[in-house]
N, C-alpha and C positions, 0 to 999 in steps of 0.2 A: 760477502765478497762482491765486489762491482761486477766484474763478469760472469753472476749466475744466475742465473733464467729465474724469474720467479715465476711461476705457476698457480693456479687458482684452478681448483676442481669439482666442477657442477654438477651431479648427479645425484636423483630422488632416491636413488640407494645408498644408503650406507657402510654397506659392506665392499662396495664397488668404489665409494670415497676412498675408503681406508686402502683398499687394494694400490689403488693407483699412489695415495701419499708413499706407500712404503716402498712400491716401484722406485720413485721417485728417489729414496733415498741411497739408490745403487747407483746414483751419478754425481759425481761432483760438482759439475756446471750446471746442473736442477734441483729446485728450491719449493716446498710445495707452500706457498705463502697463506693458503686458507682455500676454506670449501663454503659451497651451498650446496643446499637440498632442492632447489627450484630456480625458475629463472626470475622470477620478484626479486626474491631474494641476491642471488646474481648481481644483480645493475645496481644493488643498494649496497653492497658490500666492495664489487672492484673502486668502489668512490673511495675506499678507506684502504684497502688492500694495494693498490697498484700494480693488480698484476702485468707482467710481460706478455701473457701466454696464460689462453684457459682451454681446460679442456672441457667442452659442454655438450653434454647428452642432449637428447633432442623432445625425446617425451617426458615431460613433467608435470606434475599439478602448478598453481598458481598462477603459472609463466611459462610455455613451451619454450625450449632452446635455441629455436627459429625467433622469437616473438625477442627473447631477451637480447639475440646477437645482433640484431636491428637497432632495438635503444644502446647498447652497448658501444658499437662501433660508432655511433652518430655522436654519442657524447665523449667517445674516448677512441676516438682511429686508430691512436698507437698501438693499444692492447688487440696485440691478433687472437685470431678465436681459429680453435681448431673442432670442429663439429665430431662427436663421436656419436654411433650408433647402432643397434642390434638390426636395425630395416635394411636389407644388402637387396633388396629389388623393388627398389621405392623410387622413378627417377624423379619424380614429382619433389621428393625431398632432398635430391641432390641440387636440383634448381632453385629452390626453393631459399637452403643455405646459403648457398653460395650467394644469391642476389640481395641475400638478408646481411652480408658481411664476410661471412667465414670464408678465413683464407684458406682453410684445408677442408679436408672431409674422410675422414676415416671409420673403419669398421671396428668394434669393442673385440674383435678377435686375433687383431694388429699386435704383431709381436711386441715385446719391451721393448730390443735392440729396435725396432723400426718404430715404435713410438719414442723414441728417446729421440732418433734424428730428427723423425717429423715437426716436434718441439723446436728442434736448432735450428733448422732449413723455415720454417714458419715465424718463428722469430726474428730472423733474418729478411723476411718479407717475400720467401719462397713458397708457391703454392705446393701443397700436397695433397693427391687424392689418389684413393686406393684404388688399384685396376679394374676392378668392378666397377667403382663410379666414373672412370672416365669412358668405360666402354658403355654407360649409360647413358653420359654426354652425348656421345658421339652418333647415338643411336636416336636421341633425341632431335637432332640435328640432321640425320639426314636419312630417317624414317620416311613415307610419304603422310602425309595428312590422314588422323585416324578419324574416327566416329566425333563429333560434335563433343560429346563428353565422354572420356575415360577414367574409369575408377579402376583401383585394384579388388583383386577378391576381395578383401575385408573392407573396402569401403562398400562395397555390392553388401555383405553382410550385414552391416549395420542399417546403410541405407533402407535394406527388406523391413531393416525390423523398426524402423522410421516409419515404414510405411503401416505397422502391424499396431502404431503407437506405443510401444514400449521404452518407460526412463530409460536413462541411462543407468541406474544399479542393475534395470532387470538385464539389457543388454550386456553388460558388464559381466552378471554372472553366468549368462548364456554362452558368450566369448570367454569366459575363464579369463579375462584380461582387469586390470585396473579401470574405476572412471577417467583417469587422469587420461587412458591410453582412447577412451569411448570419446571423450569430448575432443582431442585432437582428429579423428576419422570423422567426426562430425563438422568440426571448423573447418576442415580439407574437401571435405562435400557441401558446405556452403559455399565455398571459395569457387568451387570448379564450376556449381550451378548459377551462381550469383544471388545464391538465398540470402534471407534475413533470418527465416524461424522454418521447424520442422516442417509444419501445416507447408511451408511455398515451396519446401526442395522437395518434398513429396510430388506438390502439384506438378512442378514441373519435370521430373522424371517419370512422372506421368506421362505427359505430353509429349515428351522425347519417346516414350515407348521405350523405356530402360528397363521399367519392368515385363514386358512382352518375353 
């Protein structure tokens, strides 16, 4: 049908694909037109797919969700992108989103009935972000100026163990988390230090006294 949203659903889980397609199929006006498992993947598929509307997780292997929604909107403005994600005290990634494309920003614990509008209001070309993230905007905006660099606990946790030289598996199974999730708190602590490689973000959390 001409008037039904098609949809394209990005997430490194499978089981969270499948959830969302069959969500999807409780609406008439949404269409679940194809998935990826990463954001590579992502940006090579909406060229074939066209979607209207994606819903794109944010930690992934190959391609973070942030990385893909950048090439995405650059090559395809049309296709609005609605960020989903398990990080509900991350502002760093609600910013981060948003300047990367994504018209929305939402929480993976977002009702159906409130993910179903989100989709129609976004498609629409209506921003949506869940009360958490805008009171994280807001907070970010008119905080007073913190410490030179701010990490969250888990980026302090990795960082330590940056310092302790430890891969990314052993940290990985330290954190009980994915590498996929290890090498994103790692890119995010380059980014905030202005590293290149472990050996200089070290050096310089050094010199900040972040470790002190």
């Amino acid at each position: 049908m001409s008037d039904t949203i098609k949809v394209m659903i990005v997430d490194d889980h499978s089981v969270i694909r499948q959830g969302f397609s069959i969500f999807l199929q409780a609406f008439a006006d949404l269409e679940s037109v194809g998935e990826a498992a990463n954001g590579k993947e992502a940006v090579r598929l909406v060229k074939e797919l066209n979607p209207d509307v994606i819903l794109m997780d944010v930690m992934m292997p190959e391609m973070n969700g942030i990385e893909a929604t950048r090439q995405i909107t650059k090559e395809r403005p049309s296709t609005r992108i609605i960020m989903l994600t398990s990080f509900s005290d991350d502002k760093k990634l609600v910013k981060d989103a948003l300047q990367a494309g994504a018209l929305s920003y939402l929480f993976k614990d977002t009702s159906i009935d409130e993910l179903a509008d989100a989709i129609r209001k976004t498609y629409a070309g209506e921003r949506v972000l869940a009360p958490d993230a805008t009171q994280m905007l807001i907070q970010m905006v008119t905080e007073p100026p913190g410490p030179k660099f701010s990490f969250t606990p888990r980026e302090m946790e990795v960082l330590d163990m940056l310092r302790l030289g430890l891969s990314n598996k052993e940290i990985a199974e330290r954190l009980t988390v994915s590498r996929a999730t290890v090498k994103f708190h790692i890119s995010s602590i380059f980014s905030k230090l202005g590293a290149n490689s472990r050996t200089q973000a070290v050096s310089i959390a050094h010199k900040a006294g972040i470790f002190d």
